[in-house]
N, C-alpha and C positions, 0 to 999 in steps of 0.2 A: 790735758790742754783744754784750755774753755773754750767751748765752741764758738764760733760766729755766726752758724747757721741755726734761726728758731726752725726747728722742725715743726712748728704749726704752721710756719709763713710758708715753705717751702714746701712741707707736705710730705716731705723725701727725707731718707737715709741711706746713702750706699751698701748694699750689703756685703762691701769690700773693707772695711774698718778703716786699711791703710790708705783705700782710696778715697775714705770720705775724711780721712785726717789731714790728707795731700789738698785735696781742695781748701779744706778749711786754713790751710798753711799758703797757698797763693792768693786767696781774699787776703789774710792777716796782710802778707809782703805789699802788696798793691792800696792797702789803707794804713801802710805804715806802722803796722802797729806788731811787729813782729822784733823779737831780741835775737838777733843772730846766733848769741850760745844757747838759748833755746831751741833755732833749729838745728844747730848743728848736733845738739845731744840725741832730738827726737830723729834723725838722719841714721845716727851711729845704732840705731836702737835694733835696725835690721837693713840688708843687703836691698830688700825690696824698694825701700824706701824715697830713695834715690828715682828709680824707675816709675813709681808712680807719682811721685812730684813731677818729673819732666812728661808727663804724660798730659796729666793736667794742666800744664802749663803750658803744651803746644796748642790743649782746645782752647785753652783762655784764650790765647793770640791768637785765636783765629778771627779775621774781619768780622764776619758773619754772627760772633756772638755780642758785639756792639748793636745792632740790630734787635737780637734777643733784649740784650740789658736795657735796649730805652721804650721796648714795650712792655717790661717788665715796669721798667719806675716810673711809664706815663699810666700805665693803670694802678699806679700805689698813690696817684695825684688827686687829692680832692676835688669834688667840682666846684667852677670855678675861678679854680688855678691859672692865670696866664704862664704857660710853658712857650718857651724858645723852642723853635722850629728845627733847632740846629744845634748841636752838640756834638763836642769830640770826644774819640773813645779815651781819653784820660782823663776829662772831665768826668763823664760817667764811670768808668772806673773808680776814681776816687771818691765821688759823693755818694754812689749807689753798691755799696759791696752785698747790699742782702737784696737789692735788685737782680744784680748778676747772680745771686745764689738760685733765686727762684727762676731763672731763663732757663739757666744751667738742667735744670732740675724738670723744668715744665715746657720751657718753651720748644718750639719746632725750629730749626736752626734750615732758613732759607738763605740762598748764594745774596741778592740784595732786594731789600723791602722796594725800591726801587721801581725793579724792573717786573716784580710781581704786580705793583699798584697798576703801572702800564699795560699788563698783559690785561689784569682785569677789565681796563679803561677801551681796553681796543678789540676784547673778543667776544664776539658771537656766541660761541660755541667752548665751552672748556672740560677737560676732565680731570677727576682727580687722582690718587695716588688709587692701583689698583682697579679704578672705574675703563670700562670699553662700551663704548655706547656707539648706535647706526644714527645718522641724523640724513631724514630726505631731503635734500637741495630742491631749491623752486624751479629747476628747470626739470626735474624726473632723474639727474643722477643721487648718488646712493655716495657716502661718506664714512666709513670705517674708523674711528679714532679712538688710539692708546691710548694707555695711559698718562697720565699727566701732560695733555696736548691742547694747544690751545690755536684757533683758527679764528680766520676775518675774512668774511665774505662779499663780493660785490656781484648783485647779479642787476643792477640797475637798467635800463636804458639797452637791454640785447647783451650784456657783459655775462659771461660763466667767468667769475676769477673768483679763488681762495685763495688769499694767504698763511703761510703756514707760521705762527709765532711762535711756534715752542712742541715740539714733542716730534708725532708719528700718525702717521692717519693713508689710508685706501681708499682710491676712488674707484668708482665703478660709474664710467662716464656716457650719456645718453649723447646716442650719436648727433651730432647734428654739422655738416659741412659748413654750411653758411657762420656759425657763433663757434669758432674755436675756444675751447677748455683750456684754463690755465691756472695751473698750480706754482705760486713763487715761496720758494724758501729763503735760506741765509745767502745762498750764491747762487741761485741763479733760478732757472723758471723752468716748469715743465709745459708742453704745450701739445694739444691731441682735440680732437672732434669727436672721439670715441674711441673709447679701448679703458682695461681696467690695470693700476699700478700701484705704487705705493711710495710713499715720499716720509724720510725721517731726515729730519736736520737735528745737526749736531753741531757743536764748537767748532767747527773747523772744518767741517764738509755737511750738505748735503747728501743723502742716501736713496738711489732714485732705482725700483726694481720693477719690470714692466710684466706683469701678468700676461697679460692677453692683451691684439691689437699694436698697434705703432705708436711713437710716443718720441717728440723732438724737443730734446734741451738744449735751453738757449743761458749760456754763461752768463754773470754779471760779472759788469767790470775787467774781464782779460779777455785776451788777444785769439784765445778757441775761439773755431768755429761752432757751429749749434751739430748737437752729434743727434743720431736718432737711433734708437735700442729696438729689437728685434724681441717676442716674447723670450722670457726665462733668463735675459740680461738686466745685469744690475751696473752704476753707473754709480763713480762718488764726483760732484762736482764742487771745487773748490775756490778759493781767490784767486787761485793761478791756471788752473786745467780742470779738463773734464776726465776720467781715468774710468775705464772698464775694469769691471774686477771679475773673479774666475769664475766663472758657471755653474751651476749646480746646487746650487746652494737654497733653493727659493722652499724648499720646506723650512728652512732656517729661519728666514728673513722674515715669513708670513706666519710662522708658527703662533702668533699674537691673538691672531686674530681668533682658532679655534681655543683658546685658552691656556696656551704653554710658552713656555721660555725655552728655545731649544740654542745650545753653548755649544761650539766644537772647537775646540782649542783655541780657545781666546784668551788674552793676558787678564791675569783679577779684575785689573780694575776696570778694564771693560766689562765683565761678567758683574761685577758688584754696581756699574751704570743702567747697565740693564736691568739687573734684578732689584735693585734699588728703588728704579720710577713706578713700582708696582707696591713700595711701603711707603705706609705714612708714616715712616721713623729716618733719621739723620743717621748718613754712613758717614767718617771722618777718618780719614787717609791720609798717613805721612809717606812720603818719596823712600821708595826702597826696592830692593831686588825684586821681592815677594811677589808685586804689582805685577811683575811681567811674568809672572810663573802660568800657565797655559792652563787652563781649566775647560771642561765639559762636562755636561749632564744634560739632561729634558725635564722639565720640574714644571708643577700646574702653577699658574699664577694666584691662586687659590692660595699654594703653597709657599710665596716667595721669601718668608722670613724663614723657613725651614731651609729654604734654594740657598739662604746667604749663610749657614752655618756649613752649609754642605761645601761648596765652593770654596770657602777658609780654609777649613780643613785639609780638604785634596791640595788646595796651594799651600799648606803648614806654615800658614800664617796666624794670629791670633787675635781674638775679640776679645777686646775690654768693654763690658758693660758700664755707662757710665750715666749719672742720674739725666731724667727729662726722658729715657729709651735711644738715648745716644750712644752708636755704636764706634768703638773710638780702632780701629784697624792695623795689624802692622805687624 
């Protein structure tokens, strides 16, 4: 079959044969230029066949690699060029199949270019895949931040507020009665004059675990009251309530901070969330049992792309390696 992909453009070869022949068979479908009893004979050729067409075929449809494919074909654009600000992914699909070849292949596959430009545009303070860095606050508290986290700070005019945009981060907060401390996430706010915690938001709740000292959340938007945590409790605050969760746990939750990932029976894909924001490579996951299969270990963060083979495995689920260091899950 004559390929569609220059390996000089692209850089890449699968070292899957049948997966780099899969690929090269949904560029052909999506530029039309595929003979149906052609693929039906290269189909019949072997059992696998089958399984890695649709494999590839659920990363193609993923939102996320419209994004890849139109930084791929705005840097193939002369300078210059007036380019449209705006294109749909069947446009680009269609006009760009050896754009989407080299995304596929090189690009880093982010949720939306979107809301990355905004995080940039709005934070102070960021980290990247794997980076944990201390940043000192202008009033003498102290800042703990994970990986991949991004914060906004207002200390203007007598104000101590952070915002939390995206990730995970520890405060170690310098008392002061008069200028209370606050930490706002996705739902809701932390609020404290002194004492040390730790605050992760996530898609669908805030994650709020109080070290040491007092520490009163105030919900956004529902009908809770503001709760206040006791050391060594942890709190998820959501759109609808504030929920205490079981105790015990706070070597877990803080395990980051000394350089580990510590999992106690958590479902994959939580385990592959966490272990995930510590690589710079794309995890890509379809809907299946496997996700909720319970996983545990302690792994250095040093370690984490070794953590995510390990974790597959004890769930006996399986990695597809797929071109760009895209790991395709299931």
């Amino acid at each position: 079959m004559p390929s569609v992909i220059d390996e000089k453009t692209t850089g890449f070869r699968h070292p899957d044969p049948v997966t780099d022949q899969a690929l090269e068979w949904v560029l052909r479908l999506e530029a039309g230029e595929v003979e149906r009893a052609a693929l039906d004979t290269w189909l019949a050729e072997g059992a696998d066949r089958g399984a890695a067409l649709a494999r590839v075929r659920a990363l193609y449809d993923c939102p996320a690699l419209t994004v890849a494919t139109a930084q791929a074909a705005s840097a193939g654009t002369r300078p210059g060029t007036v380019r449209s600000p705006v294109a749909s992914a069947s446009m680009l699909r269609r006009a760009a199949p050896l754009a989407l070849a080299a995304s596929i292949a090189a690009a880093i596959i982010v949720p939306l270019l979107g809301s990355d430009w905004l995080l940039r545009l709005q934070a102070d303070h960021r980290t990247g895949a794997g980076e944990i860095t201390t940043i000192d606050l202008p009033d003498g508290s102290r800042m703990q931040m994970n990986s991949q986290t991004a914060v906004m700070l207002d200390f203007e005019n007598g104000r101590r507020a952070v915002r939390l945009l995206d990730g995970e981060a520890y405060f170690d907060v310098v008392h002061d009665v008069t200028r209370p401390f606050t930490v706002t996430g996705g739902f809701g706010t932390v609020r404290v004059t002194g004492t040390a915690f730790n605050v992760a938001r996530g898609e669908g709740e805030d994650l709020v675990h109080l070290d040491t000292g007092r520490v009163m959340l105030v919900p956004d938007g529902t009908a809770s009251e503001p709760l206040a945590l006791t050391p060594g409790q942890t709190a998820a605050i959501s759109n609808t309530a504030i929920a205490l969760l079981p105790d015990g746990a706070a070597e877990y939750r803080l395990a980051w901070r000394d350089g580990w990932i510590e999992l106690s029976a958590v479902p994959l894909r939580t385990a592959l969330d966490e272990i995930g924001r510590h690589v710079d490579i794309s995890i890509v996951t379809l809907p299946g049992a496997v996700l909720d299969t319970p996983v545990s270990g302690s792994f250095r963060i040093a370690e984490a792309r070794a953590a995510i083979d390990s974790v597959v495995t004890a769930a006996g689920a399986t990695i597809e390696r797929l071109p760009g260091g895209i790991l395709f899950i299931h």
